[in-house]
C-alpha positions as CSV (number, residue, x, y, z in Angstrom):
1,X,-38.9,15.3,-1.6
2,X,-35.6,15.9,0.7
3,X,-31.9,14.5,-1.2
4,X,-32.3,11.8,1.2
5,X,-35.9,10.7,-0.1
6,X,-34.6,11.0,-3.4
7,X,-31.3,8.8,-3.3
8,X,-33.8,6.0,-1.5
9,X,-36.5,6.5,-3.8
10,X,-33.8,5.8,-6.7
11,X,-32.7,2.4,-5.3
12,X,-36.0,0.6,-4.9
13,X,-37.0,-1.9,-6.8
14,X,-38.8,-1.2,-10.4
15,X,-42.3,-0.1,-10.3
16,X,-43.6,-2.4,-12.6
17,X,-42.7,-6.4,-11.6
18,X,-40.5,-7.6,-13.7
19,X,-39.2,-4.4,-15.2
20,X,-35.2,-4.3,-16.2
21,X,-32.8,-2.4,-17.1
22,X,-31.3,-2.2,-20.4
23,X,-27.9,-0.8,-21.2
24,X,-26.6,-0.2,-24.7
25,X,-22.7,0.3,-25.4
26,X,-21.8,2.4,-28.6
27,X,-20.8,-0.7,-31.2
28,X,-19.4,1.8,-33.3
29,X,-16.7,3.2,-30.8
30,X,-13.5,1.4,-30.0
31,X,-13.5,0.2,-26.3
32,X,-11.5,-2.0,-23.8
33,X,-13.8,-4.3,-22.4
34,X,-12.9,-2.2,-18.8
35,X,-14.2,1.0,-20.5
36,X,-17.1,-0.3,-22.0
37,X,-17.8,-1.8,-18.5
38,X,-17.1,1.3,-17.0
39,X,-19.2,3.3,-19.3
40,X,-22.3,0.8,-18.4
41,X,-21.7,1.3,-14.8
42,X,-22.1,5.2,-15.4
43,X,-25.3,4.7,-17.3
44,X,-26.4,2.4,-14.9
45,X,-25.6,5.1,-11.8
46,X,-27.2,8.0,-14.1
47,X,-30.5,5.9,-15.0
48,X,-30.9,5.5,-11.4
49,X,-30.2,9.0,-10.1
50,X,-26.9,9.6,-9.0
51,X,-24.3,11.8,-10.2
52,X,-20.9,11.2,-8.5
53,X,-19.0,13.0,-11.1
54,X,-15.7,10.7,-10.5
55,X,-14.1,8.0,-12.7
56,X,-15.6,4.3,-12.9
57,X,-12.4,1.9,-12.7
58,X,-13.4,-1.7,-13.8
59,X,-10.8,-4.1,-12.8
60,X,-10.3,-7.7,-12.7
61,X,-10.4,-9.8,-9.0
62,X,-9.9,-12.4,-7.2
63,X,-13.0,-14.2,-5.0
64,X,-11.2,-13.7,-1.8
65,X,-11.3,-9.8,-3.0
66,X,-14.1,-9.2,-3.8
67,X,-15.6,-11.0,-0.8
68,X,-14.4,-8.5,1.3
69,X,-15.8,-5.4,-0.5
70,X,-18.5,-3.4,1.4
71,X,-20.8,-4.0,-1.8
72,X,-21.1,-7.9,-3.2
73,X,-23.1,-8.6,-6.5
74,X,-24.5,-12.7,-6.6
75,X,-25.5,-13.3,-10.1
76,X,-29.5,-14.8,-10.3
77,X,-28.3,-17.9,-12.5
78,X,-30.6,-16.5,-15.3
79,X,-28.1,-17.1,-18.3
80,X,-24.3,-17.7,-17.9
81,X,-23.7,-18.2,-14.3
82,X,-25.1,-20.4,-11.6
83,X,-26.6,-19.3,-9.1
84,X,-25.0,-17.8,-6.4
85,X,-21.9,-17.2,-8.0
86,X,-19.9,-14.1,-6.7
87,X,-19.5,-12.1,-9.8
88,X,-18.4,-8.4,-8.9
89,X,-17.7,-6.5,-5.9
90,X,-17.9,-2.3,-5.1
91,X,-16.4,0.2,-3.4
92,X,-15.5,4.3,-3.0
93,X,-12.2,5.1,-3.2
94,X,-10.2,8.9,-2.8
C-alpha cells in the first residue's frame, strides 16, 4: 500500500461499528491541563498513524477563532455538551 493509501486508510472510520478510542493520561505525572491535552492529541495522532514529529500546542479560544480554522470539531452531545456545539478547532503552523 502507497503513503497515500496509508494516511487514508488511517482516517476512516473504525472497523467495527461502534468502536472508540480510548486515551489514558499518566495520573501519576504532574501536568497542565494544556499538556495533558497535548499529550492526548499525540496519542491520538500515533494510534491513528501519523508521526509529525513537531510540538502539540493546546490553547484556549474564542468561537469566532476557532470558526475560522481549516479543521472544526462539533461535539456529538453524548455527555457534557449539546449538540452541535463548536468545541475545538486545528491547524499546522511553521
Amino acid at each position: 500500500m502507497n503513503s497515500i493509501r496509508r494516511l487514508l486508510h488511517a482516517f476512516t472510520a473504525p472497523d467495527a461499528p461502534g468502536e472508540r478510542m480510548v486515551i489514558l493520561v499518566n495520573s501519576n505525572v504532574k501536568m497542565s491541563r494544556g499538556k495533558m491535552a497535548a499529550q492526548a492529541v499525540h496519542a491520538a495522532l500515533l494510534l491513528r498513524g501519523v508521526h509529525h514529529g513537531g510540538p502539540v500546542i493546546v490553547l484556549g479560544g474564542k468561537p469566532g477563532e476557532i470558526a475560522d480554522m481549516p479543521t472544526v470539531v462539533h461535539d456529538a452531545g453524548r455527555t457534557e455538551v449539546e449538540s452541535g456545539t463548536l468545541t475545538a478547532g486545528a491547524r499546522w503552523e511553521d
